[in-house]
Structure formats: C-alpha cells, structure tokens
Steps between C-alpha positions, in 0.01 A plus 500: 500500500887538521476454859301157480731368232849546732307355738427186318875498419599583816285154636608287209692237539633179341238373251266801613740707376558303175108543456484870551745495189324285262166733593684799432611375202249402336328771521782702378587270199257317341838340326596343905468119529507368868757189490367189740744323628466141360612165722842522648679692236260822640487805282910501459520878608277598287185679676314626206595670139435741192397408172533802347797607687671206521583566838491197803409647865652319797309580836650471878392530851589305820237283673570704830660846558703550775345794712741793495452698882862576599535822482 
C-alpha cells in the first residue's frame, strides 16, 4: 500500500496533485473542506481548510517536471 501511494505522488502533478490532497484529506479529517476556486478571484491560496483546527492548507505542484538525467 505504501508503495502505491508514493507512486501516486510521485505521478501527481498540478491539479492531480491538488486532488490527491483533498482525497487524502478527507479521509483523514472529516473537519477538511475542499476550497473551489470561484470566477477570477480563484481560491486566493487557499486549497482547502480545518474546522476544528483552524488550520488553512495551501497545495503546490508544477504542470510539468523537468526530467532530472545528468548525472
């Protein structure tokens, strides 16, 4: 099971990334509420939060990674 989860992380990126998150999430916390971004404003930074903690999440990964084979 570990193995298949840094393997979803591993082929994450940009809003499939972001996704992963919110699934994880919620089914750590049932406190976590997903934020949508709305219009043009978007979700201001804010990717998700805590109720009960009253902690906000912000969630990041590029569109495209660069491929890393120099050695």
């Amino acid at each position: 099971m570990r193995t298949k989860y840094k393997l979803l992380v591993y082929e994450s990126d940009g809003q499939k990334y972001q996704d992963l998150f919110v699934k994880v999430m919620t089914n750590v916390d049932p406190s976590f509420k997903p934020v949508k971004p709305h219009g043009n404003i978007g979700d201001r930074g804010n990717d998700g939060w805590c109720s009960d903690y009253g902690k906000y999440y912000q969630v990041y990964a590029p569109e495209d990674l660069p491929s890393n084979t120099e050695a």
